[in-house]
Wavefront OBJ file of the C-alpha trace (Angstrom):
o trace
v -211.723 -15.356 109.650
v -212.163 -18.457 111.730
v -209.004 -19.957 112.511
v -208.641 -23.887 113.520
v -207.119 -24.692 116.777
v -203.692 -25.258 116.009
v -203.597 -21.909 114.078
v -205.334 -20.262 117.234
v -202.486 -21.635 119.645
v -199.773 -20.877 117.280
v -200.354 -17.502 116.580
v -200.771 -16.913 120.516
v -197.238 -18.555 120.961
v -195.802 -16.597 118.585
v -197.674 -13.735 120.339
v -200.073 -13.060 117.967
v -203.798 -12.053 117.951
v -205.884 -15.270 116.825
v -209.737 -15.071 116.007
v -210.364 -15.552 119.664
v -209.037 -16.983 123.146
v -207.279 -20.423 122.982
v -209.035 -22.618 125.726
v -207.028 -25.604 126.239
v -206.252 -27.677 129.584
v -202.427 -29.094 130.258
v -202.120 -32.333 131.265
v -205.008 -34.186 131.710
v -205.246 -37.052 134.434
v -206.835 -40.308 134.054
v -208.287 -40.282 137.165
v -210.226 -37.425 136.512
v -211.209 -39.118 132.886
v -212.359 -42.554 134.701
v -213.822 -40.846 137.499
v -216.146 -38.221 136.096
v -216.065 -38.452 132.347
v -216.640 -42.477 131.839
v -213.286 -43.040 130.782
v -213.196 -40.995 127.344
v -209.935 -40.491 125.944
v -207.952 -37.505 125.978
v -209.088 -36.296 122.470
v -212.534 -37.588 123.271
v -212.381 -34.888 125.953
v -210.966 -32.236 123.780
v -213.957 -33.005 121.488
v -216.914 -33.045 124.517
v -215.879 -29.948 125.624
v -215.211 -27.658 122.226
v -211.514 -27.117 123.202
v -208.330 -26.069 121.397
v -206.693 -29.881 121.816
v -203.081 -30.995 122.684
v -202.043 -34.418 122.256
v -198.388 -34.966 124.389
v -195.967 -37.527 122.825
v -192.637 -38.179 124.202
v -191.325 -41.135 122.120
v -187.894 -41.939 122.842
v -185.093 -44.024 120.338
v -182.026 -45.793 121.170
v -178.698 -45.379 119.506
v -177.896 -49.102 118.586
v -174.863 -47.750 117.469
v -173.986 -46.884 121.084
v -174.613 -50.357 121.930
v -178.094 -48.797 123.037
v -181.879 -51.439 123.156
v -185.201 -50.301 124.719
v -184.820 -51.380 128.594
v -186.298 -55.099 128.531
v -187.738 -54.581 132.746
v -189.759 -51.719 131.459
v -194.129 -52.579 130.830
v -196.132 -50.284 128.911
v -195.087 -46.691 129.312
v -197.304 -45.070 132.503
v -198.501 -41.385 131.937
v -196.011 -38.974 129.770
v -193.290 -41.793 130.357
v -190.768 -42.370 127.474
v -189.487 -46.204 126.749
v -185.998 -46.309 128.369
v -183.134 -46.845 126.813
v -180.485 -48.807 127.927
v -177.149 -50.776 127.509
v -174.800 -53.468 128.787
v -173.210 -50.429 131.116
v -176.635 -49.051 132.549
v -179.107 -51.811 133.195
v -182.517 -51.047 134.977
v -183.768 -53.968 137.575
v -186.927 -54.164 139.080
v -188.342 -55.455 142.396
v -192.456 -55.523 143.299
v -192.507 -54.547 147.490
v -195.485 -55.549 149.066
v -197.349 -52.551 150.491
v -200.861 -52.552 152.441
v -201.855 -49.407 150.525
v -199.581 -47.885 147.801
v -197.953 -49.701 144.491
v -194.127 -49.576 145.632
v -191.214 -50.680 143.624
v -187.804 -50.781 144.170
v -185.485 -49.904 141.291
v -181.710 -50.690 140.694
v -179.533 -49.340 138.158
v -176.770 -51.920 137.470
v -173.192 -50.832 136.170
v -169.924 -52.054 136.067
v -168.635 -50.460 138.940
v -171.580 -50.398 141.194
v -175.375 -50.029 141.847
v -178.137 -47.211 142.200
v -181.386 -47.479 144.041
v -184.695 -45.851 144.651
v -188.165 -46.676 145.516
v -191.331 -45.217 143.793
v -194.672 -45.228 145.475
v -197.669 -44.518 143.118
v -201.884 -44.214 143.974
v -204.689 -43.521 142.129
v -203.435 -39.597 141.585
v -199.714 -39.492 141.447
v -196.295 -41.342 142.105
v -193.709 -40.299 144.654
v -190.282 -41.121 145.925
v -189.608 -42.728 148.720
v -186.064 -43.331 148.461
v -183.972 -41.019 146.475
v -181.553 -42.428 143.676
v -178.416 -40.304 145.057
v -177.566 -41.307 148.644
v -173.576 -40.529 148.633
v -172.090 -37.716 146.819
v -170.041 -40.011 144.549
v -173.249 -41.736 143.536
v -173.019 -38.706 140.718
v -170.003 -40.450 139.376
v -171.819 -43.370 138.390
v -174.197 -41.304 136.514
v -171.279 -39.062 135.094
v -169.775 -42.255 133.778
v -172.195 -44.770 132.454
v -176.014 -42.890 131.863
v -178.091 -43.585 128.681
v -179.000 -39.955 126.740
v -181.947 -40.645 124.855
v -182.759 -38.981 121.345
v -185.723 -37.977 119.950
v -187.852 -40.541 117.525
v -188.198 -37.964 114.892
v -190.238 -40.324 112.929
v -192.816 -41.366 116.001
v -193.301 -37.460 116.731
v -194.086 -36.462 112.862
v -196.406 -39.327 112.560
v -198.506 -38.168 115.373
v -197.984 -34.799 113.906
v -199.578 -35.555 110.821
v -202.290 -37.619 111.973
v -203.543 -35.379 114.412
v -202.950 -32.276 111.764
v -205.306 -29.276 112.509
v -206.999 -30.364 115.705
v -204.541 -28.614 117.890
v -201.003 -28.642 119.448
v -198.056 -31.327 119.223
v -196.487 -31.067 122.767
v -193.791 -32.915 124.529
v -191.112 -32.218 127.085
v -187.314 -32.508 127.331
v -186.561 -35.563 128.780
v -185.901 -36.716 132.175
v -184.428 -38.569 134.198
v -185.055 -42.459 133.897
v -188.017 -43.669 136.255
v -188.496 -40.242 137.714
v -187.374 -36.776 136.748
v -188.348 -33.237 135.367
v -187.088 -31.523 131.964
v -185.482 -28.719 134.085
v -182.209 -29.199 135.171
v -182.113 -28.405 138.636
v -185.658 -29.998 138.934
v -184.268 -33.200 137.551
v -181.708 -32.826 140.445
v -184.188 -32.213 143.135
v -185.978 -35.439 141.796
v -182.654 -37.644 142.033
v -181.395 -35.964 145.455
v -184.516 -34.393 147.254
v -185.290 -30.659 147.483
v -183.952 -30.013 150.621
v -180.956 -31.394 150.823
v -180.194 -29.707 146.920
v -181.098 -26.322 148.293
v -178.989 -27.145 151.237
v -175.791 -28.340 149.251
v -175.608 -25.187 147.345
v -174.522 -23.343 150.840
v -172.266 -26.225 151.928
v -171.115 -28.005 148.138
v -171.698 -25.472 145.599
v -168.938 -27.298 143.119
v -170.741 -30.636 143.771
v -173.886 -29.305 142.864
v -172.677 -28.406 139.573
v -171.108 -30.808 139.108
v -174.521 -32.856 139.050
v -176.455 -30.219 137.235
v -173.485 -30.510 134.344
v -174.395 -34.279 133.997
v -177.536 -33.980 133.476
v -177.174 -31.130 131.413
v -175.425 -33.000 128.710
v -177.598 -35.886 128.615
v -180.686 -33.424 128.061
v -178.181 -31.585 125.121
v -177.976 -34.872 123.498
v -181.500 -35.553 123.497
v -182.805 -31.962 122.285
v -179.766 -31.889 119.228
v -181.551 -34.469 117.798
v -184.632 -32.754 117.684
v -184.239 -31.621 114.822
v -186.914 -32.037 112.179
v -189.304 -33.049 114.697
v -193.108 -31.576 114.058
v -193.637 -30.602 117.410
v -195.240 -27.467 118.342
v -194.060 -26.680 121.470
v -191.796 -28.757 124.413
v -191.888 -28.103 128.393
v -188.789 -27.211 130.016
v -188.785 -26.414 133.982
v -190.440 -27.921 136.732
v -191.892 -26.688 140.303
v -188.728 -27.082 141.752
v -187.455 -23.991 140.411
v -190.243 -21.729 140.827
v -189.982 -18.797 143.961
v -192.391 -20.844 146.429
v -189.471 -23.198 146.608
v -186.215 -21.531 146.028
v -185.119 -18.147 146.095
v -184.557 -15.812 142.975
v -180.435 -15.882 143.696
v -180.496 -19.800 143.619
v -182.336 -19.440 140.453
v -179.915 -16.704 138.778
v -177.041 -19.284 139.850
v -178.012 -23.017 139.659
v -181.437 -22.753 137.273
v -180.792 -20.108 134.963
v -176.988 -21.159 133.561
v -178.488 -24.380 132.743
v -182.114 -24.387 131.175
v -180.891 -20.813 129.130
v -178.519 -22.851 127.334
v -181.066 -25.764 126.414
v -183.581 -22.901 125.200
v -180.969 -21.431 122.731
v -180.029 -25.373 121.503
v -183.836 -25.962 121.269
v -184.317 -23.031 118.926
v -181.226 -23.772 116.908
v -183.090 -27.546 116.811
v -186.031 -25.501 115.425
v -188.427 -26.267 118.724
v -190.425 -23.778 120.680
v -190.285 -23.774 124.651
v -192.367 -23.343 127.234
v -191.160 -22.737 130.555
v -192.933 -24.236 133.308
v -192.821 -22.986 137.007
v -196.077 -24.432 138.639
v -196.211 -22.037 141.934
v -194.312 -18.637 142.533
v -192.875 -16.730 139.538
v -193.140 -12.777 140.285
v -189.303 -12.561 141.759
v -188.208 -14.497 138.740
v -190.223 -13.479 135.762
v -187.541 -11.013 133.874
v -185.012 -13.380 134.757
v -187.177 -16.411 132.952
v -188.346 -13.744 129.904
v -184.669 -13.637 129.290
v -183.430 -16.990 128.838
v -185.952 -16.497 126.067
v -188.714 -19.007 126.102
v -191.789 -18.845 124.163
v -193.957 -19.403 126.555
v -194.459 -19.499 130.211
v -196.634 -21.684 132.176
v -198.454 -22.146 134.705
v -199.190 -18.511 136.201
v -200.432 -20.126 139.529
v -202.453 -17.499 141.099
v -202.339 -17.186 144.994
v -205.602 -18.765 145.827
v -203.634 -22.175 144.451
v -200.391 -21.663 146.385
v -198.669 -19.225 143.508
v -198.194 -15.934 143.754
v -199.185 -14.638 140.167
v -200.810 -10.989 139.882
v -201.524 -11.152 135.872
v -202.023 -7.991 134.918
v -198.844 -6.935 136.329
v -196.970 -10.328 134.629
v -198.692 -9.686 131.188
v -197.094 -5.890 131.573
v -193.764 -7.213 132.522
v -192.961 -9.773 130.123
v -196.306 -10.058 128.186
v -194.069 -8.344 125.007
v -191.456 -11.226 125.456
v -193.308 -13.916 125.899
v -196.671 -16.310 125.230
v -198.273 -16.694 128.513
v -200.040 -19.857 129.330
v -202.280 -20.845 132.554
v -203.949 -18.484 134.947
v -207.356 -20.507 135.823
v -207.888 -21.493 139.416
v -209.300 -24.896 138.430
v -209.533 -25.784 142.371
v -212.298 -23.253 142.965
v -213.846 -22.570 139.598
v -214.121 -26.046 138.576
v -215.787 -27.510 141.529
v -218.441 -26.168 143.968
v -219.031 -22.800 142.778
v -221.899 -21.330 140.009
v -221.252 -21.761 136.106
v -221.357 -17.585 136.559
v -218.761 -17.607 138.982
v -216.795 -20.139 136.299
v -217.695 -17.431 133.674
v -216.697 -14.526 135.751
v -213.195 -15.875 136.212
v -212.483 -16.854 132.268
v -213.635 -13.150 131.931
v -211.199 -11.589 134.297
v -208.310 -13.677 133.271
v -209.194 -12.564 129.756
v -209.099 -8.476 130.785
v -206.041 -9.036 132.654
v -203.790 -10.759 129.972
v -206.037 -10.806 126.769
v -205.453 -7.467 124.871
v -202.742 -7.613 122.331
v -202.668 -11.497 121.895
v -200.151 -13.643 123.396
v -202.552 -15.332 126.086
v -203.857 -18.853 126.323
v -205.945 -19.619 128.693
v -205.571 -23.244 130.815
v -205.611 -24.255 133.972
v -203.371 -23.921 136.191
v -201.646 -27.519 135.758
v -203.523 -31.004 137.083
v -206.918 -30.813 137.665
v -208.251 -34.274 139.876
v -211.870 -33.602 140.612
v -213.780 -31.517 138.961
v -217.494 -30.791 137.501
v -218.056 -31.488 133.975
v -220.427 -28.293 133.813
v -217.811 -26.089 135.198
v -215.526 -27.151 132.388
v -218.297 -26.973 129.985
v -218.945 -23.062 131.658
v -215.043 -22.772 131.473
v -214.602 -23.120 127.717
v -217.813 -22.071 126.279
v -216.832 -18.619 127.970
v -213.681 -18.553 126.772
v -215.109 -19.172 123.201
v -216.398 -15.858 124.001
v -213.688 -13.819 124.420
v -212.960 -12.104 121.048
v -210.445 -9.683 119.564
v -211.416 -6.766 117.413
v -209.218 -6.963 114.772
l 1 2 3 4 5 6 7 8 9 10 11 12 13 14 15 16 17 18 19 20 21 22 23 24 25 26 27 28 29 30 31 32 33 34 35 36 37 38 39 40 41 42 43 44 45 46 47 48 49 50 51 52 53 54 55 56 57 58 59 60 61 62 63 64 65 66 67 68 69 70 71 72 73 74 75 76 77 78 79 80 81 82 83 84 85 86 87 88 89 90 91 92 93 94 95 96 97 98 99 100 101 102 103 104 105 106 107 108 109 110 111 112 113 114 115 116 117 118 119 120 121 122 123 124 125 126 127 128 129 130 131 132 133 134 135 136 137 138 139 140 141 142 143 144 145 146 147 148 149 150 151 152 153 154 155 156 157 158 159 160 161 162 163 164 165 166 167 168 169 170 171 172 173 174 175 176 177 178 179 180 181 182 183 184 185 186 187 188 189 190 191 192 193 194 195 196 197 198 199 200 201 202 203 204 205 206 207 208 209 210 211 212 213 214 215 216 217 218 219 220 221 222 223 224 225 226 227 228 229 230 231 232 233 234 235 236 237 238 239 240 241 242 243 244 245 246 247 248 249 250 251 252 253 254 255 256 257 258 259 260 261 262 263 264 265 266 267 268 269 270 271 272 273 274 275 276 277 278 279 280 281 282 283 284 285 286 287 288 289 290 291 292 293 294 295 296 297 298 299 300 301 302 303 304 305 306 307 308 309 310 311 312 313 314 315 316 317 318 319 320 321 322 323 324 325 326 327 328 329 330 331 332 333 334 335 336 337 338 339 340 341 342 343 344 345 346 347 348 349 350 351 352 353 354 355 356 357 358 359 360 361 362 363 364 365 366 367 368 369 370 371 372 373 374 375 376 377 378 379 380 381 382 383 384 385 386 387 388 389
């Protein structure tokens, strides 16, 4: 029996067998949607292309109750960004720089007992930092003392829910950080401090390092206990910060792990499905993520994008455990190659994580460029791949 897509791409996260292979994409960039599609919409592209759809809300609430409003310096929410909230103790200020070639701001965070800054650089693809948040160690304390914790607008999510109904899956993420962060714990860290100089404090300030990682852990607690009752389908956690290509398994088992296992346990308690999302390596790590019991992992970057993901061997290892999600090497099967080459690749991701259920197939995160009869190749193939039942 046919199934619709959000059937399909729940029985694979709940590692089932649906009628067939889900075919969905992850995030999908407007550049790519201006620049080769004529500036259809996300579900418009869902629709041209025959695809098991997502639509991604992340709609924030204030507590007014915590003296909390919707931050008054914020414009219209950019891509997957939630309104902020804010109050009289954490106030957001913003600052235009003039730049020759990039769109750079300057941010401060205002409280009563002193200021935070960073700068943000965005293009046509993606936004940076330029200046970290955290300068000083006892920049933390600011945080520790005086950050907003969002909660969930229950109401916002199950309207979308219901609207969009059988077309596909309800996805969001845990929040992050205000003006530029990760779900993940440690990733939000790496976002606030920079990479190297987190990997570096854990030899030379372990304490301090969890000290930050416990202070954003509680503001992402707050946010996912009030989750609760809220129709989505499945929420990221994670980030590429954690994944083996740029830290080591043992920082993982001691700064990641702690952390983001403890939000996966609240989440289910909320009633929410995970998936956890290490764009890059993952072989060193993958029991370690299966048990801090996700329903999903993403992105199963193979090597010919930078990862390190042999999926046969994954889907062996932790296939029983857990719904995987990814595998497609968009960069060379969505652009300059042969619709059979496209086809050939659907086909052997299908053989090497298909049988049993538990597989949807996606690419392998943000896609930029790419030929609409690839994509066309991609998921008509997919559409293909059947179970025998």
């Amino acid at each position: 029996m046919s199934m619709t897509s959000k059937q399909r791409m729940l029985t694979a996260l709940d590692g089932g067998i649906p009628d067939r292979l889900p075919v969905t994409t992850h995030h999908l960039m407007s550049y790519f949607l201006d620049r080769h599609m004529g500036g259809i919409s996300n579900q418009g592209f869902f629709d041209y292309f025959d695809m098991d759809a997502i639509v991604w809300t992340v709609p924030h609430r204030p507590d007014p109750d915590q003296g909390e409003y919707y931050d008054p310096s914020q414009g219209e929410p950019g891509f997957l960004e939630s309104r902020r909230v804010a109050n009289n103790d954490w106030r957001i200020e913003v600052e235009d720089i003039p730049h020759p070639r990039y769109v750079t701001t300057r941010y401060r965070i205002v409280t009563p007992k002193g200021e935070l800054t960073t700068v943000l650089q965005s293009n046509d693809h993606t936004t940076w930092v330029t200046e970290h948040l955290i300068k000083e160690k006892m920049d933390i304390d600011l945080i520790g003392e005086f950050v907003t914790a969002p909660k969930c607008d229950v109401e916002a999510v199950n309207a979308t829910a219901e609207a969009f109904g059988e077309r596909g899956l309800v996805r969001g993420h845990i929040c992050c950080f205000d003006l530029f962060g990760q779900p993940g714990t440690w990733q939000d860290a790496c976002c606030l401090v920079g990479t190297q100089k987190m990997i570096m404090e854990t030899f030379d300030d372990p304490g301090w390092v969890h000290e930050l990682l416990k202070i954003l852990h509680a503001r992402k607690m707050i946010f996912i206990q009030s989750l609760q009752g809220a129709q989505y389908d499945i929420l990221e956690l994670g980030g590429g910060d954690a994944s083996t290509t740029v830290i080591s398994p043992d920082l993982f088992e001691h700064f990641v792990a702690p952390y983001d296992s403890v939000l996966i346990e609240t989440a289910h308690e909320a009633g929410q499905r995970i998936a956890y999302h290490t764009c890059g390596g993952m072989m060193p790590i993958l029991e370690t993520v299966a048990a801090m019991k996700p329903n999903a992992m993403e992105t199963l970057t193979p090597p010919e994008m930078g990862g390190d993901v042999r999926l046969a061997e994954l889907k062996t290892r932790v296939g029983d455990k857990v719904c995987l999600i990814g595998s497609f090497d968009q960069y060379h099967y969505f652009e300059d190659c042969s619709e059979q080459a496209t086809r050939a690749a659907v086909r052997r991701n299908f053989e090497a994580a298909g049988e049993d259920g538990g597989f949807i197939i996606s690419p392998s995160d943000h896609f930029f460029d790419a030929d609409p009869k690839l994509i066309a190749a991609f998921a008509d193939e997919a559409r293909k791949c059947t179970y025998e039942i």
